[in-house]
N, CA, C and O atoms as CSV, one atom per row, in Angstrom:
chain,resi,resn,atom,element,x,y,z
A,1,UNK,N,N,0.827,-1.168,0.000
A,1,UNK,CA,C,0.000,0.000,0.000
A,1,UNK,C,C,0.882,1.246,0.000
A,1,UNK,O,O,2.045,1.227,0.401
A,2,UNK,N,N,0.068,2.671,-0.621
A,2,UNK,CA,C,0.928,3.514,-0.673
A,2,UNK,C,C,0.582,4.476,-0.260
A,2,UNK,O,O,-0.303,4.800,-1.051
A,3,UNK,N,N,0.662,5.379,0.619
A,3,UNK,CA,C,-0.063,6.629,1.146
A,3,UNK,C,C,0.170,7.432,-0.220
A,3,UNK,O,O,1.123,7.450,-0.998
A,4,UNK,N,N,-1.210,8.166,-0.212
A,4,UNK,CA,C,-0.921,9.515,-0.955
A,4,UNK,C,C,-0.438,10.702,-0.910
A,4,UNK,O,O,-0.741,11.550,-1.750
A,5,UNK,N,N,0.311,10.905,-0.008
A,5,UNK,CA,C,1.551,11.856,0.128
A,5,UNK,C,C,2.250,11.932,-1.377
A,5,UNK,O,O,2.120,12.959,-2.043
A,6,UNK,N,N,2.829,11.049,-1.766
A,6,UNK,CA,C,3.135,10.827,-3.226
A,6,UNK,C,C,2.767,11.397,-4.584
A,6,UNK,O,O,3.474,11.572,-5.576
A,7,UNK,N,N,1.424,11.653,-4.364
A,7,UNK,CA,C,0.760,12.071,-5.457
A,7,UNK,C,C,0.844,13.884,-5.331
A,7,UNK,O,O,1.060,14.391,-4.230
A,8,UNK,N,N,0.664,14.681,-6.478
A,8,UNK,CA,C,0.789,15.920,-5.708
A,8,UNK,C,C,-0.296,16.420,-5.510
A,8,UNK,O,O,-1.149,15.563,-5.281
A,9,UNK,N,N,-0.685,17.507,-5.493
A,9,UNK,CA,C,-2.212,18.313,-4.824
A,9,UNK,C,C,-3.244,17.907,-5.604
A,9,UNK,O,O,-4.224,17.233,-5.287
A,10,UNK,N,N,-2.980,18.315,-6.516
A,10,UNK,CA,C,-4.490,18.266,-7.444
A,10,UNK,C,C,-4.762,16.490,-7.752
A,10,UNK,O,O,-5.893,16.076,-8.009
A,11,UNK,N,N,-3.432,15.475,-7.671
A,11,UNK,CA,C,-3.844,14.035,-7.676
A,11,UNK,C,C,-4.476,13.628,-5.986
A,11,UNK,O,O,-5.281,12.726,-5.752
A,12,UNK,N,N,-3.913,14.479,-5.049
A,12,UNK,CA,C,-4.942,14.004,-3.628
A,12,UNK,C,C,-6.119,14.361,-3.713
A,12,UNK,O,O,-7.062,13.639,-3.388
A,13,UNK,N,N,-6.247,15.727,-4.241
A,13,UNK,CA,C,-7.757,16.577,-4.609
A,13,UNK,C,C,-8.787,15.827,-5.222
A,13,UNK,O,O,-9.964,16.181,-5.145
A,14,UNK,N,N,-8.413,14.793,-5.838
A,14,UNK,CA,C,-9.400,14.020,-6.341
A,14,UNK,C,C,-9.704,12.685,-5.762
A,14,UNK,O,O,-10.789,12.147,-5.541
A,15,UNK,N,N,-8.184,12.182,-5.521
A,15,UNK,CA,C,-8.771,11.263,-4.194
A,15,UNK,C,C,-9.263,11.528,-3.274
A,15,UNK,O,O,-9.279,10.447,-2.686
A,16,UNK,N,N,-9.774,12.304,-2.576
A,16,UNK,CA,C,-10.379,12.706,-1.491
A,16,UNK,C,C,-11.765,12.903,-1.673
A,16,UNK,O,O,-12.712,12.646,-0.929
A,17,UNK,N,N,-11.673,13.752,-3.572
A,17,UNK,CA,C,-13.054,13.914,-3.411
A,17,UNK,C,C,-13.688,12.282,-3.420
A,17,UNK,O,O,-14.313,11.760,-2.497
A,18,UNK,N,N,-13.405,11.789,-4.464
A,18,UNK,CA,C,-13.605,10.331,-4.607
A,18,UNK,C,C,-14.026,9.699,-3.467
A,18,UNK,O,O,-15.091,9.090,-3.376
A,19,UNK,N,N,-13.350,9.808,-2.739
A,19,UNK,CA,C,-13.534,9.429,-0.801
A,19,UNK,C,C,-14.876,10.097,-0.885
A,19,UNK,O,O,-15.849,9.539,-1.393
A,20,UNK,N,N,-14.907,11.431,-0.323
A,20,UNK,CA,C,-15.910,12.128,0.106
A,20,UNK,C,C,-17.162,11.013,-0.564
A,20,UNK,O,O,-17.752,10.146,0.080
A,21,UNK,N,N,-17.279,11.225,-1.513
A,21,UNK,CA,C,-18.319,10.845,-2.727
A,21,UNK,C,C,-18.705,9.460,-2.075
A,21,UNK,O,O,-19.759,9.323,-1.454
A,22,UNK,N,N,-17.864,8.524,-2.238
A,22,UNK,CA,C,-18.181,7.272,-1.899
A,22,UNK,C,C,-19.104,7.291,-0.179
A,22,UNK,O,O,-20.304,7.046,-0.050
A,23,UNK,N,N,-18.173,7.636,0.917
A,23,UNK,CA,C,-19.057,7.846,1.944
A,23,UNK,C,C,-20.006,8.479,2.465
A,23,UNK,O,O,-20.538,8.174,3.532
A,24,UNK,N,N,-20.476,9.965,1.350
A,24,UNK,CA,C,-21.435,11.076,1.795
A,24,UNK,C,C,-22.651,10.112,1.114
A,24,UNK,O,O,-23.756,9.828,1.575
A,25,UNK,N,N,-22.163,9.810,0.133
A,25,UNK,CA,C,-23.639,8.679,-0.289
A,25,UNK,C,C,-23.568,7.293,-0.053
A,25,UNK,O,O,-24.411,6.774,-0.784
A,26,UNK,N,N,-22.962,6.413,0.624
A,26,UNK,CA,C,-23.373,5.375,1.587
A,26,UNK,C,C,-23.082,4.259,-0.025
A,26,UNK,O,O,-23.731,3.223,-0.161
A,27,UNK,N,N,-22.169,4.656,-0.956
A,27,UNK,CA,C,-22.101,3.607,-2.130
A,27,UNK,C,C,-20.724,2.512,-2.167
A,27,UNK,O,O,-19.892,2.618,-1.266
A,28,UNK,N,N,-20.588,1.742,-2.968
A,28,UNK,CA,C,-19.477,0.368,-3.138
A,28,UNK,C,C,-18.090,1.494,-3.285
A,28,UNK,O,O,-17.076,1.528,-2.588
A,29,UNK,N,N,-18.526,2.473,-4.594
A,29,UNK,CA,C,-17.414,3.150,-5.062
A,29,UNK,C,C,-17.664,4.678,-5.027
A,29,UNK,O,O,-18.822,5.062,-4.864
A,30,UNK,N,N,-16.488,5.736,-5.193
A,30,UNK,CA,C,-16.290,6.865,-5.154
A,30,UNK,C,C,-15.546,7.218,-6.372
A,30,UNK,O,O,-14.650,6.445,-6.709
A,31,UNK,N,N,-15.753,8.165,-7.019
A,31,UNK,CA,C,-14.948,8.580,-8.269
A,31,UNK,C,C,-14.895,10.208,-8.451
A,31,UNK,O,O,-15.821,11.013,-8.359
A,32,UNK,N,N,-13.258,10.471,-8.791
A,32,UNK,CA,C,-13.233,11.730,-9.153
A,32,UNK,C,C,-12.243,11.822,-10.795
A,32,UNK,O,O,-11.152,11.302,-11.030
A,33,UNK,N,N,-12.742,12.312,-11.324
A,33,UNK,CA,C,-12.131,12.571,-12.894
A,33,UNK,C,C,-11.376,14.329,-12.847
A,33,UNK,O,O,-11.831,15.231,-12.144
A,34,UNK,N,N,-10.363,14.443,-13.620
A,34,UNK,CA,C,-10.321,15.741,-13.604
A,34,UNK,C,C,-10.203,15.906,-15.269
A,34,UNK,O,O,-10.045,14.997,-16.084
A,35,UNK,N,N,-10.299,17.027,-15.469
A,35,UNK,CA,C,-10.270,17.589,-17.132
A,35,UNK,C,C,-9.915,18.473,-17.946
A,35,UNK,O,O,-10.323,19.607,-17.699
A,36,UNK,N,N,-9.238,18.320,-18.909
A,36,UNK,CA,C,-8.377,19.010,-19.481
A,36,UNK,C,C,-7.817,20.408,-18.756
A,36,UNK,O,O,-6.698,20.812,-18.438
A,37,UNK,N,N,-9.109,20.909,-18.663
A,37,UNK,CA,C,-8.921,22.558,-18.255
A,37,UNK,C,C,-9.164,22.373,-16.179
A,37,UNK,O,O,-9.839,23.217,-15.589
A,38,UNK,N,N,-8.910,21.920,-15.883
A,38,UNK,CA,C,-8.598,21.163,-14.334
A,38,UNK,C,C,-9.898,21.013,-13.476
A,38,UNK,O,O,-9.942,20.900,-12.251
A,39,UNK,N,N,-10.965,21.033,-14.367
A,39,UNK,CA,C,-12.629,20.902,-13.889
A,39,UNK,C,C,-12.449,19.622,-13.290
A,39,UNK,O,O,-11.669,18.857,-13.857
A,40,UNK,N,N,-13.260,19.088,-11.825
A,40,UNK,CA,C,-13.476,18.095,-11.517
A,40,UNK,C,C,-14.924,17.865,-11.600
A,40,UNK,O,O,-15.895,18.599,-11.417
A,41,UNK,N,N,-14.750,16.308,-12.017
A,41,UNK,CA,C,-16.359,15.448,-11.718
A,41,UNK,C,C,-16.173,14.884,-10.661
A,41,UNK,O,O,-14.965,14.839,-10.433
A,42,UNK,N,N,-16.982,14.252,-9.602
A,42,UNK,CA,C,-17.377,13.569,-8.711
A,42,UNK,C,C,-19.041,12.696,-8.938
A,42,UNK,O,O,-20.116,13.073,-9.404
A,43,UNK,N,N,-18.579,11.449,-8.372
A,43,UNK,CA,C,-19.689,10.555,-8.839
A,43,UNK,C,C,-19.558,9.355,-8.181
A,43,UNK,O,O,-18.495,8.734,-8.173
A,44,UNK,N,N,-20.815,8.885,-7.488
A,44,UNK,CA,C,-20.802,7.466,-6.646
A,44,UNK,C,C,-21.207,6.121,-7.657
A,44,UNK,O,O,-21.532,6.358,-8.820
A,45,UNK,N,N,-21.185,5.297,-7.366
A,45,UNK,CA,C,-21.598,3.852,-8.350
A,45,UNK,C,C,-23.539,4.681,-8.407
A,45,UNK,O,O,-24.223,5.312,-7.601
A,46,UNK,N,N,-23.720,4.204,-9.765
A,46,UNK,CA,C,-25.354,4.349,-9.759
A,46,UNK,C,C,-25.654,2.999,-9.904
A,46,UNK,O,O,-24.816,2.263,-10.424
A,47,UNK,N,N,-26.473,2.666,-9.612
A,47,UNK,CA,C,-27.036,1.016,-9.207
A,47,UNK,C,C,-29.097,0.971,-9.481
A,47,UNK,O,O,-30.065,0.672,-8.781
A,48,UNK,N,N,-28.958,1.276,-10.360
A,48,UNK,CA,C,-30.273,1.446,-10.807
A,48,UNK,C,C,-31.298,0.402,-11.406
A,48,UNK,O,O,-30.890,0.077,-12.522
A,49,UNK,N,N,-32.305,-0.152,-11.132
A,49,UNK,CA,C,-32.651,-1.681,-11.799
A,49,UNK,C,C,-32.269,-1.340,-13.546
A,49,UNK,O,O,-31.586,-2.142,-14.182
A,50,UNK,N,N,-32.610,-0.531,-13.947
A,50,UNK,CA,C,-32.249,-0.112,-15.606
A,50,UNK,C,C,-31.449,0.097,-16.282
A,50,UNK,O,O,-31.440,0.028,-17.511
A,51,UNK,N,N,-29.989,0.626,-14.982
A,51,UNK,CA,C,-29.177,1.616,-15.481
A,51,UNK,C,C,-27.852,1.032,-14.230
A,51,UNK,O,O,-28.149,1.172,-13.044
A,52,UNK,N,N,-26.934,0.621,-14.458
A,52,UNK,CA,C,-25.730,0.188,-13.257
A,52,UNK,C,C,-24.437,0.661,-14.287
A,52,UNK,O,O,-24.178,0.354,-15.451
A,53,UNK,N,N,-23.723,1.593,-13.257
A,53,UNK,CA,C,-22.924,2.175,-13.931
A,53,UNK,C,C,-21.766,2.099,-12.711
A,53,UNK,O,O,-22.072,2.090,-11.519
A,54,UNK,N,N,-20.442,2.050,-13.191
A,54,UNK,CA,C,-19.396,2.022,-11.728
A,54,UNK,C,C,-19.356,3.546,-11.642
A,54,UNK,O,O,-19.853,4.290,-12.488
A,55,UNK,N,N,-18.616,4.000,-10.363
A,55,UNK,CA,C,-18.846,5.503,-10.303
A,55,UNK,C,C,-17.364,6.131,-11.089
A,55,UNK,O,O,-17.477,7.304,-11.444
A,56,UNK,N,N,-16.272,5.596,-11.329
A,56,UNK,CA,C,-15.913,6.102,-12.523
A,56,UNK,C,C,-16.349,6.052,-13.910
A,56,UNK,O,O,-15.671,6.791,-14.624
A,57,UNK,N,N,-17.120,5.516,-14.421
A,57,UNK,CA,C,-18.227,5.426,-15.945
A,57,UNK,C,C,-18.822,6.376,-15.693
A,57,UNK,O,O,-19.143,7.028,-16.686
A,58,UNK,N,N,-19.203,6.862,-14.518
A,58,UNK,CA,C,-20.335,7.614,-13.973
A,58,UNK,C,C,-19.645,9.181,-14.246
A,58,UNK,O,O,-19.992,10.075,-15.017
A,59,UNK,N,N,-18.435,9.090,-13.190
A,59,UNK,CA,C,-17.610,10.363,-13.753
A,59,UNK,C,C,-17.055,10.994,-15.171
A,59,UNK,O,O,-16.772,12.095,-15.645
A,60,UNK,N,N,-17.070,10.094,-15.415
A,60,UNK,CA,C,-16.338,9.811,-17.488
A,60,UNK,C,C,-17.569,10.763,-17.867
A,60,UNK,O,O,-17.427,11.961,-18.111
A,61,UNK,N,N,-18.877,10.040,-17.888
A,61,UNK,CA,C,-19.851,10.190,-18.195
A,61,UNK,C,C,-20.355,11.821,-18.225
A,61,UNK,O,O,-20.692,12.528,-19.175
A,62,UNK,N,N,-20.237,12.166,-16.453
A,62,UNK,CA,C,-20.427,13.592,-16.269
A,62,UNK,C,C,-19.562,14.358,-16.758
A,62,UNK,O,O,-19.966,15.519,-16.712
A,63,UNK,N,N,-17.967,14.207,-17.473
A,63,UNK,CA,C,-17.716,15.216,-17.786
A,63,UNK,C,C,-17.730,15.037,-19.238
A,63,UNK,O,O,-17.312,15.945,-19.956
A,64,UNK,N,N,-18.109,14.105,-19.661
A,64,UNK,CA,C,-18.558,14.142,-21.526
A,64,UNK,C,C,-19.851,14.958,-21.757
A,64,UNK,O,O,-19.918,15.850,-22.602
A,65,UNK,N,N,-21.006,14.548,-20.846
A,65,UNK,CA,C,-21.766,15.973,-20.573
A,65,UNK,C,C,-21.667,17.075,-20.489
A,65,UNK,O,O,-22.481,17.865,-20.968
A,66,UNK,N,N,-20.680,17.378,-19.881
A,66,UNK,CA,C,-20.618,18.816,-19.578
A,66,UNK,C,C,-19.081,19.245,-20.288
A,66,UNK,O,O,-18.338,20.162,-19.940
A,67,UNK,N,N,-18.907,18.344,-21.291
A,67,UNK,CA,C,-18.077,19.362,-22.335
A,67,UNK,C,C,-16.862,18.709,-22.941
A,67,UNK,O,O,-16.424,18.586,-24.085
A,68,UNK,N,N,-16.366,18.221,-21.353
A,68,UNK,CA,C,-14.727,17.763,-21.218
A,68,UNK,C,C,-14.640,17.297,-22.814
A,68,UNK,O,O,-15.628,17.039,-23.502
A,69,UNK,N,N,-13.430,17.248,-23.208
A,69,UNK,CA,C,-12.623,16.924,-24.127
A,69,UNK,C,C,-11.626,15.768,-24.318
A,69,UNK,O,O,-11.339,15.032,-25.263
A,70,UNK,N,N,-11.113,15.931,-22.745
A,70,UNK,CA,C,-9.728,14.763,-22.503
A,70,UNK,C,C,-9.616,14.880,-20.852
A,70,UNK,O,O,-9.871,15.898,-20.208
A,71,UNK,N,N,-9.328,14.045,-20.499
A,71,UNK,CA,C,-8.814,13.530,-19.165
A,71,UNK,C,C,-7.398,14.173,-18.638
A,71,UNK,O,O,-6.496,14.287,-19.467
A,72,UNK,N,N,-7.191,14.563,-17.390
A,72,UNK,CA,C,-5.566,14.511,-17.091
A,72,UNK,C,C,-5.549,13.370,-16.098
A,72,UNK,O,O,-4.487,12.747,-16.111
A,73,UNK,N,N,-6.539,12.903,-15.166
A,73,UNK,CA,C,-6.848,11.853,-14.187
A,73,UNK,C,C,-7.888,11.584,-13.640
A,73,UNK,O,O,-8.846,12.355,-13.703
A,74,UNK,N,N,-7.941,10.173,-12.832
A,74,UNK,CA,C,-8.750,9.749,-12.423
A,74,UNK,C,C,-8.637,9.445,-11.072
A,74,UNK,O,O,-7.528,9.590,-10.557
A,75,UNK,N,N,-9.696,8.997,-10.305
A,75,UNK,CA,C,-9.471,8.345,-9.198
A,75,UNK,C,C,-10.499,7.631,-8.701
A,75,UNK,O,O,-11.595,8.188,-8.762
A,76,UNK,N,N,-10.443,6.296,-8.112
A,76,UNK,CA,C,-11.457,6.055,-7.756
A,76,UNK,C,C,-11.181,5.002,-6.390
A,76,UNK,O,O,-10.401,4.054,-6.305
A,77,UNK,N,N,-12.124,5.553,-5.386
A,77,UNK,CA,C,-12.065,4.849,-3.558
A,77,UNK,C,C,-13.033,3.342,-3.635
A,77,UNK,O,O,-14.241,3.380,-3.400
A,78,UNK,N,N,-12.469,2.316,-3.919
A,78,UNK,CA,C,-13.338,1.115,-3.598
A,78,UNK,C,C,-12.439,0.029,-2.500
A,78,UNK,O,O,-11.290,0.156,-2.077
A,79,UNK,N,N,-13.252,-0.844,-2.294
A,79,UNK,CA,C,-12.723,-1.923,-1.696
A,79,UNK,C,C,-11.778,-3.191,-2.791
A,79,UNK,O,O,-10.944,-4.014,-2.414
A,80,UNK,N,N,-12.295,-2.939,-4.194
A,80,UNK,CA,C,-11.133,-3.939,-4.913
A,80,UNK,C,C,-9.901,-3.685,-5.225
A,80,UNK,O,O,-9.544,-2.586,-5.650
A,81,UNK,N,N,-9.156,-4.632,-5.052
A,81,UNK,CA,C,-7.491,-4.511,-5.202
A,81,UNK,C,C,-7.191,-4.009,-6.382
A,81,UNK,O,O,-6.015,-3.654,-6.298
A,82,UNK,N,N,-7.691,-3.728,-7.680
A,82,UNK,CA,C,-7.461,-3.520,-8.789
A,82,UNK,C,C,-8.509,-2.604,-9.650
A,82,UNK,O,O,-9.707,-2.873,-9.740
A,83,UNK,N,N,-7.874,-1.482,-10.269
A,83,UNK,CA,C,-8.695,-0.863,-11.282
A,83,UNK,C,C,-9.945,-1.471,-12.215
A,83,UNK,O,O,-9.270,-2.132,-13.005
A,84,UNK,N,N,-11.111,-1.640,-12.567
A,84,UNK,CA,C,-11.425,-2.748,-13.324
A,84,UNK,C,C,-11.358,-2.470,-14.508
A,84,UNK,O,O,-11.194,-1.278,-14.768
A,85,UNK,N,N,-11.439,-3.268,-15.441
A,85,UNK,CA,C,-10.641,-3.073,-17.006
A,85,UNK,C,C,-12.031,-2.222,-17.516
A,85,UNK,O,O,-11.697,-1.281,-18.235
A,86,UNK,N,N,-13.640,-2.330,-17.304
A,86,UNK,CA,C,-14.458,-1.208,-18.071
A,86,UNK,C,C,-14.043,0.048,-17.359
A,86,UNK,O,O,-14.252,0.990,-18.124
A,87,UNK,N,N,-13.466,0.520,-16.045
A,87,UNK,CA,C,-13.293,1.741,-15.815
A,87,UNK,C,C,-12.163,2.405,-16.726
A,87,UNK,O,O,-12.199,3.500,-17.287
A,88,UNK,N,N,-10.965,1.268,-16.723
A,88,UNK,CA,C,-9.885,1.870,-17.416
A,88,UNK,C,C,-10.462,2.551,-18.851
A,88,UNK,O,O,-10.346,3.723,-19.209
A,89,UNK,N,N,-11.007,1.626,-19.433
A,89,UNK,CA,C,-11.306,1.416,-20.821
A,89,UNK,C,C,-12.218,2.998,-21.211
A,89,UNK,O,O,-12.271,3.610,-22.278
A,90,UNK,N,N,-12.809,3.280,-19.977
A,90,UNK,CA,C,-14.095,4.453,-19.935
A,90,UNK,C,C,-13.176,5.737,-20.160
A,90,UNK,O,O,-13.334,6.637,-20.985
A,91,UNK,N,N,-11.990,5.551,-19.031
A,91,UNK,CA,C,-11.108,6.754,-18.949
A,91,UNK,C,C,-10.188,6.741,-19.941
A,91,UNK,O,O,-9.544,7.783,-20.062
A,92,UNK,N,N,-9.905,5.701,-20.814
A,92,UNK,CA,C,-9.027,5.773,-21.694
A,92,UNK,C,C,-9.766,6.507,-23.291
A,92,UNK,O,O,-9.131,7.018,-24.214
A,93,UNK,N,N,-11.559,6.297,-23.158
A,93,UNK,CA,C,-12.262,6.577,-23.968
A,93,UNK,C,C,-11.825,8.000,-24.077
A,93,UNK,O,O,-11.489,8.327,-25.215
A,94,UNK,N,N,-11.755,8.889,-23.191
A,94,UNK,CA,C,-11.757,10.271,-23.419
A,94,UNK,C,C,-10.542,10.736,-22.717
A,94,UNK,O,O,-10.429,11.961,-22.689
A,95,UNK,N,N,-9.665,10.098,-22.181
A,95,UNK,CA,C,-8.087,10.560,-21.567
A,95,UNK,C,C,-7.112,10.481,-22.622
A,95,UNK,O,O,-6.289,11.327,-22.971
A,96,UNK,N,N,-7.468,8.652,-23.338
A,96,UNK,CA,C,-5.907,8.467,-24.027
A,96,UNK,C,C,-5.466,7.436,-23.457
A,96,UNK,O,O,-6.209,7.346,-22.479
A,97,UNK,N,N,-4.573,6.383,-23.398
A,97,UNK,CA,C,-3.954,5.354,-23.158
A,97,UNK,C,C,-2.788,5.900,-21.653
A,97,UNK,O,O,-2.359,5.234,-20.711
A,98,UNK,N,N,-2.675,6.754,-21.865
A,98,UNK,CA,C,-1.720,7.379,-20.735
A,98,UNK,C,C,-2.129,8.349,-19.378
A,98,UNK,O,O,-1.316,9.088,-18.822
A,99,UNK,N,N,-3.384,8.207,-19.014
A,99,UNK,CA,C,-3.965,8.898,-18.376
A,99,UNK,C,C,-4.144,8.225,-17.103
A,99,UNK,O,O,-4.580,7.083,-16.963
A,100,UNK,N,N,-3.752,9.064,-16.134
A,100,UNK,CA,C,-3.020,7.839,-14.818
A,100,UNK,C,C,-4.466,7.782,-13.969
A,100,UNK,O,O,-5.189,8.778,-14.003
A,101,UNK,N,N,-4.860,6.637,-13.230
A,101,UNK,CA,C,-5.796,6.191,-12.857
A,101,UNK,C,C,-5.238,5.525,-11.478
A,101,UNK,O,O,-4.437,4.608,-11.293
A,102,UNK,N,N,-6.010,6.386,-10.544
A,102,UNK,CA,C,-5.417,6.087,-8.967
A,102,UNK,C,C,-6.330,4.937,-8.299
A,102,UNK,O,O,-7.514,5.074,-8.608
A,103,UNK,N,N,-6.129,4.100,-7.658
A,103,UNK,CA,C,-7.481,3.237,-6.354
A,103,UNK,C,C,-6.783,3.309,-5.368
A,103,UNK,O,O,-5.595,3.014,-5.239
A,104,UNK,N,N,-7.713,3.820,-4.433
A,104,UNK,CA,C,-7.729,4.308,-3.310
A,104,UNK,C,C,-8.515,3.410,-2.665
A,104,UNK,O,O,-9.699,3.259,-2.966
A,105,UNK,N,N,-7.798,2.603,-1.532
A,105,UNK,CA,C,-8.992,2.072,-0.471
A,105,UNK,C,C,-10.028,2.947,0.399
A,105,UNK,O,O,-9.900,4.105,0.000
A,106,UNK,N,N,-10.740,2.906,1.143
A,106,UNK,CA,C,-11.935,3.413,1.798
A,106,UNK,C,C,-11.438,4.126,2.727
A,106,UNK,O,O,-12.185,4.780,3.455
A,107,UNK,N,N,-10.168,4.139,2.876
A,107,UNK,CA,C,-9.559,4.809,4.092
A,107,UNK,C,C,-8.668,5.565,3.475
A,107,UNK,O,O,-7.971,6.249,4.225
A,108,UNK,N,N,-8.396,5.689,1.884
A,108,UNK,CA,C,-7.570,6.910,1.144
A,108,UNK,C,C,-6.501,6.281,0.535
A,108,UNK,O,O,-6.113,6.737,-0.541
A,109,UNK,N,N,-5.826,5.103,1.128
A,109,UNK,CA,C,-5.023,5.055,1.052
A,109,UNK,C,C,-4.667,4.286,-0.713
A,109,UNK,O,O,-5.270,3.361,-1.258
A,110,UNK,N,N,-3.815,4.872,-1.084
A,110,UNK,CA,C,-3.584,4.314,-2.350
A,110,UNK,C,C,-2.899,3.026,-3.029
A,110,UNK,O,O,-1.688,2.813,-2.970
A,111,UNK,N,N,-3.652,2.352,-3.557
A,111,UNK,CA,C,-3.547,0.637,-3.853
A,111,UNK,C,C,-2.863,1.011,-4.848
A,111,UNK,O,O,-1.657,0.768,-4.795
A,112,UNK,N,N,-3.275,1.547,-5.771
A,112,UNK,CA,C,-2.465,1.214,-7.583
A,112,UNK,C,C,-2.565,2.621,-7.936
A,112,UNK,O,O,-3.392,3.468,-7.598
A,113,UNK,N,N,-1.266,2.702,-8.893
A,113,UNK,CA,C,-1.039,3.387,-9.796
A,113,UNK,C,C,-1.427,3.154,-11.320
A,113,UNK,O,O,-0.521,2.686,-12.008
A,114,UNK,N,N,-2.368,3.353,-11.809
A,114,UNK,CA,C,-1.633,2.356,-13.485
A,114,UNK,C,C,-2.191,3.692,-14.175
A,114,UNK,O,O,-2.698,4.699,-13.680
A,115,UNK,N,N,-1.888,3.301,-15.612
A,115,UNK,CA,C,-2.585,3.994,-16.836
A,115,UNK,C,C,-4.395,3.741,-17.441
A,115,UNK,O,O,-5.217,2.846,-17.243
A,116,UNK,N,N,-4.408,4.403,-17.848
A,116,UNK,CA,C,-5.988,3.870,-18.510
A,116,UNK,C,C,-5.965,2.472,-19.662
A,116,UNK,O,O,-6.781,1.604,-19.974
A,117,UNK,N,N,-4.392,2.857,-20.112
A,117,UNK,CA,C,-3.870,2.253,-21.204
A,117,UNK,C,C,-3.827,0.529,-21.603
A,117,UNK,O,O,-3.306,0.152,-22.652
């Protein structure tokens, strides 16, 4: 495990929100995206009988709505050891293959580093 000390401001800024997100709404996951021009999304898993989305798809999602262009990062607070390959794949949709993607356990602390790629 890796504390996020490591990461610099604006990569904790999103883990945290991610955090926030996940526990202010009582969900599996927490997600924060940031974007081109340094706008953040925040977004919990939606779990809908119609509609189940992880809460990074969810974030991807909100900032393709509202404009974004490209990714600089991601982050997302769950309990699994590993990024899952549709989140990567979501952030790689509109980041790029090189767009670094943080997991954060429930307590902040940072599991993985990888790419979207």
């Amino acid at each position: 495990m890796t504390d996020t000390t490591d990461l610099d401001a604006e990569d904790r800024k999103i883990v945290t929100l991610a955090r926030s997100a996940r526990a202010r709404n009582g969900v599996p996951e927490g997600a924060a995206v940031r974007d081109e021009t340094g706008r953040t999304y925040v977004a919990g898993t939606v779990a809908l009988e119609s509609l189940k989305l992880s809460a990074l798809q969810t974030a991807v999602a909100m900032a393709v709505a509202s404009g974004a262009t490209s990714l600089e990062a991601a982050a997302v607070v769950s309990a699994a050891e590993t990024p899952a390959d549709d989140d990567r794949a979501a952030v790689r949709d509109l980041g790029g293959p090189d767009t670094p993607v943080f997991l954060a356990g429930p307590d902040g602390t940072l599991r993985a580093r990888v790419t979207a790629g």
